[in-house]
N, C-alpha and C positions, 0 to 999 in steps of 0.2 A: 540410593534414592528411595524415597519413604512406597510402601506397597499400595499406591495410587496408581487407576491407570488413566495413562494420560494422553491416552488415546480420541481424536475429535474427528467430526466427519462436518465438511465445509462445500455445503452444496453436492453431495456425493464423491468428493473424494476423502480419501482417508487420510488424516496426518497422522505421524507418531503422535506428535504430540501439539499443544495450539501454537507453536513457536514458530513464524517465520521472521526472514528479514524485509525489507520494507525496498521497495523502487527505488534507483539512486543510491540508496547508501551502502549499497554491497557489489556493484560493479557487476559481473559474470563471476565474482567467487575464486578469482585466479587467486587474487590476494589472502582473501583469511581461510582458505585451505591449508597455508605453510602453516596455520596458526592451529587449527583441529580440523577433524574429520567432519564436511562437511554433512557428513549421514545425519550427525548427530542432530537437526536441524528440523522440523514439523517440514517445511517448506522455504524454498527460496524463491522471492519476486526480483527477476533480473531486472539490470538495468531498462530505462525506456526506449522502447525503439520506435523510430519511423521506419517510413517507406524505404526513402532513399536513407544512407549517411549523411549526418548534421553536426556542422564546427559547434553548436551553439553558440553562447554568447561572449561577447569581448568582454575582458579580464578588466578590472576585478570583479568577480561574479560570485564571490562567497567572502560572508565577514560574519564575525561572533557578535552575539548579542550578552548581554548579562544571564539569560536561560536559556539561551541555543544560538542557531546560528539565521543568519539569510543569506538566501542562494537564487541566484539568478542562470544558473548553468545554459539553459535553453535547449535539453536536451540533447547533449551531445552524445553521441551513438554510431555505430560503424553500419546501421543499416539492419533490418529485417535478415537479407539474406545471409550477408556476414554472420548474423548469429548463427542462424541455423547450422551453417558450413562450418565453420570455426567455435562456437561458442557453448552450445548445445553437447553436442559432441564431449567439452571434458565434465559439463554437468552431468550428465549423465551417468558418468561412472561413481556418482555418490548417490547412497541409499535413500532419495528424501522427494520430494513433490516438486516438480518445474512449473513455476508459474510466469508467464511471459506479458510485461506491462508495455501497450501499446497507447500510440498517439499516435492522428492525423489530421491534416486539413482537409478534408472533405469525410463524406461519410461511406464513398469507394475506395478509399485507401484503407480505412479502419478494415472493411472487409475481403480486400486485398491480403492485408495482414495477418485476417485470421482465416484464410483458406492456406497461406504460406507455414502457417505456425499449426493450425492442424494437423496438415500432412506430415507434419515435421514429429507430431507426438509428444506434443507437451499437454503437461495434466490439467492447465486451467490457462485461459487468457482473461489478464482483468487492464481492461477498458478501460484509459482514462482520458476522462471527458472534462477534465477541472486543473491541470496545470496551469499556475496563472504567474508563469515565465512566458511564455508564447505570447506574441500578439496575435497571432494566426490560428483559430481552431479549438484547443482549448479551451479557453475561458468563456468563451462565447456558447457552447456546445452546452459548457459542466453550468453553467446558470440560465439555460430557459428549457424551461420541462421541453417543451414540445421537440428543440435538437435533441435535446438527452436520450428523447425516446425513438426517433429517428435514426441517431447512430447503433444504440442496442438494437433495434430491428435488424440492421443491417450485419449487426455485429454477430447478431444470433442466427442469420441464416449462411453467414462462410464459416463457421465455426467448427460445423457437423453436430461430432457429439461429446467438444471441449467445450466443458462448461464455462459460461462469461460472468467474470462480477465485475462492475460499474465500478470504479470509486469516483466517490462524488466532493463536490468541492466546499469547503467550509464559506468558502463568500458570497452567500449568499442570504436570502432576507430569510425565507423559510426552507430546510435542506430537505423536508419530509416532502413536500411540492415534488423536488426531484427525484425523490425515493421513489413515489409511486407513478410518478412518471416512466422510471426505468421496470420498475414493476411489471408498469402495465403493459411495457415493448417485450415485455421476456425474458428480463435478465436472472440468471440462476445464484445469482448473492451479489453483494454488496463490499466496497471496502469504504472505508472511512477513520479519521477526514484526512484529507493532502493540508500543504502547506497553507499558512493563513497570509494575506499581502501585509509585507510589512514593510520600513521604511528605517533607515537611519542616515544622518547627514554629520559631517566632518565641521566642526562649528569654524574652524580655523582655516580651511579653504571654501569652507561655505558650497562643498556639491557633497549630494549624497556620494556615501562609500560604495554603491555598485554603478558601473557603468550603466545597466540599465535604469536606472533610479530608482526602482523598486523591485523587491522579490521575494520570496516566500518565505516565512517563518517556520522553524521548527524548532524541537525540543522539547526541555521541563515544561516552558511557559505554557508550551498548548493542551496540555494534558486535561488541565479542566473541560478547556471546549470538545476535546473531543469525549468526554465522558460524555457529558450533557447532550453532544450529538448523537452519537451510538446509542444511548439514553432514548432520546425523541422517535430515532428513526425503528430504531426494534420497536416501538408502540406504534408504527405509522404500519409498518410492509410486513410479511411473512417470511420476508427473506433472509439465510444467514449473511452473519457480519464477519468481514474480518476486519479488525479494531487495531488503529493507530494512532499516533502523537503523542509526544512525550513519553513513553514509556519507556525506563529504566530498570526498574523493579521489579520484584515478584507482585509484593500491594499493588503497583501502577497495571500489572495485566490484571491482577482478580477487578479492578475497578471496573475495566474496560469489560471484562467477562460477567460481572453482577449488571452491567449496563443494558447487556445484551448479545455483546460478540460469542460467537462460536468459538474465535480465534483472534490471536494479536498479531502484531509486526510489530518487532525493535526495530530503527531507523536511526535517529541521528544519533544515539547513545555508541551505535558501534563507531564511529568517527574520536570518543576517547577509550573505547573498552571492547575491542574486538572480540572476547570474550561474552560480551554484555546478553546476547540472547540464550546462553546456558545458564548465563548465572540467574534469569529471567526463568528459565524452565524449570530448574532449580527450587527457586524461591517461590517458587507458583506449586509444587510439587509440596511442598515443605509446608505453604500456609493448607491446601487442601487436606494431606493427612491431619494435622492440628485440629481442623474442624470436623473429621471425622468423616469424610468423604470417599466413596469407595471408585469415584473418578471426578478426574478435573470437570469435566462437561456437566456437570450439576450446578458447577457455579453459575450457566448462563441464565442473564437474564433475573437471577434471584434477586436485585436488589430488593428493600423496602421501604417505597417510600412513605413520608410522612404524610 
């Protein structure tokens, strides 16, 4: 690897490096462990948990798109506690950041959650206030400032002294509204963006292809928007970002990192290249020395625009 260091600090914690994986698309890491060592890793964002254990959604809940996929899963997860007891426990034995992605309906479970996941000693809970698979909670919460700052409030006082980032939701009119909203409740960083609502229909039975009839997009396509968002919202808040969608690349992290992120997450790329968030660090390591860069974290933020 080129003599870059690619070392990043995301709201006071330290990553090796800006790599993590993305909520949802890595499970708890039982799987791409057979695959490498997951030390090698900035950080892992586990799967989402609720309060209780949740079936999510009836099947079919995921279909391909021509640049990604749509998933309607509904958060399926064995529960808060289960993780910690079961889950935690084999993370733990790899050298790398736990970050624990939480959802609920109300804004006493969010901090139910994060007094359980505190005590438990993981290094960051990030908030989300914007899945829009849920009918319940979510969606409602991640697009009007005033919940958003209401569940960060809540979120930042069971927390202790595990720092909280928000991620916030792409569907919305203006997303820097929501930025300084969470802002202004306390939250210690940002992720962005989650899945966009998207839609496909079967012309020949005439219903859409997910049971629920709609569900979140992700992949190549969103790449743009989420530049453009990490773009807006690093000019709106002071807060660091950790940056996603669409990213594949080494180019697709520096985007996200000239935009503004501290830090990325690969997500639906590991779904064909389990591999995908090395060869991301990789390739991120590789453009930085080329430009002459005596560390990755100079890229944030540098774009120029016209």
């Amino acid at each position: 690897m080129p003599d870059v260091n690619m070392q990043v600090e995301l709201a006071g914690v330290t990553l090796k490096n800006p790599v993590v994986v993305a909520s949802g698309t890595f499970g708890f890491g039982r799987e791409y462990s057979q695959f490498y060592d997951l030390g090698e890793l900035g950080g892992i964002c586990a799967k989402g948990l609720t309060l209780r254990p949740r079936n999510g959604n009836p099947a079919p809940r995921i279909a391909e798109t021509p640049m990604g996929i749509l998933n309607s899963v509904g958060l399926e997860n064995p529960g808060v506690d289960a993780f910690i007891q079961e889950e935690l426990p084999f993370l733990r034995t790899f050298d790398t950041k736990m970050i624990a992605n939480i959802s609920g309906n109300t804004p006493e479970e969010y901090g139910v959650m994060c007094e359980k996941l505190s005590a438990a000693g993981v290094d960051m809970i990030e908030v989300n206030i914007s899945c829009p698979n849920v009918k319940a909670g979510g969606l409602a919460y991640g697009t009007r400032p005033e919940l958003a700052a209401e569940v960060t409030e809540t979120a930042k006082k069971h927390a202790g002294s595990v720092p909280v980032m928000v991620k916030l939701s792409p569907n919305v009119t203006d997303i820097t509204e929501i930025a300084r909203a969470v802002e202004g409740a306390g939250a210690d960083a940002l992720s962005l963006i989650n899945t966009i609502r998207g839609m496909r229909i079967d012309v020949n039975t005439r219903r859409p292809v997910l049971k629920m009839n709609t569900g979140g997009l992700s992949g190549p396509a969103v790449l743009p928007v989420a530049v453009r968002m990490v773009w807006e919202v690093a000019q709106a808040v002071k807060l660091p970002i950790l940056g996603m969608g669409g990213m594949s690349k080494g180019t697709d992290a520096a985007q996200l990192m000239l935009a503004g992120a501290s830090a990325v997450a690969v997500g639906t790329a590991l779904f064909a290249d389990p591999f995908a968030p090395l060869k991301v660090r990789d390739e991120l390591a590789d453009l930085a020395a080329r430009q002459g860069l005596a560390s990755v974290s100079e890229l944030t933020g540098g774009v120029r625009p016209w």
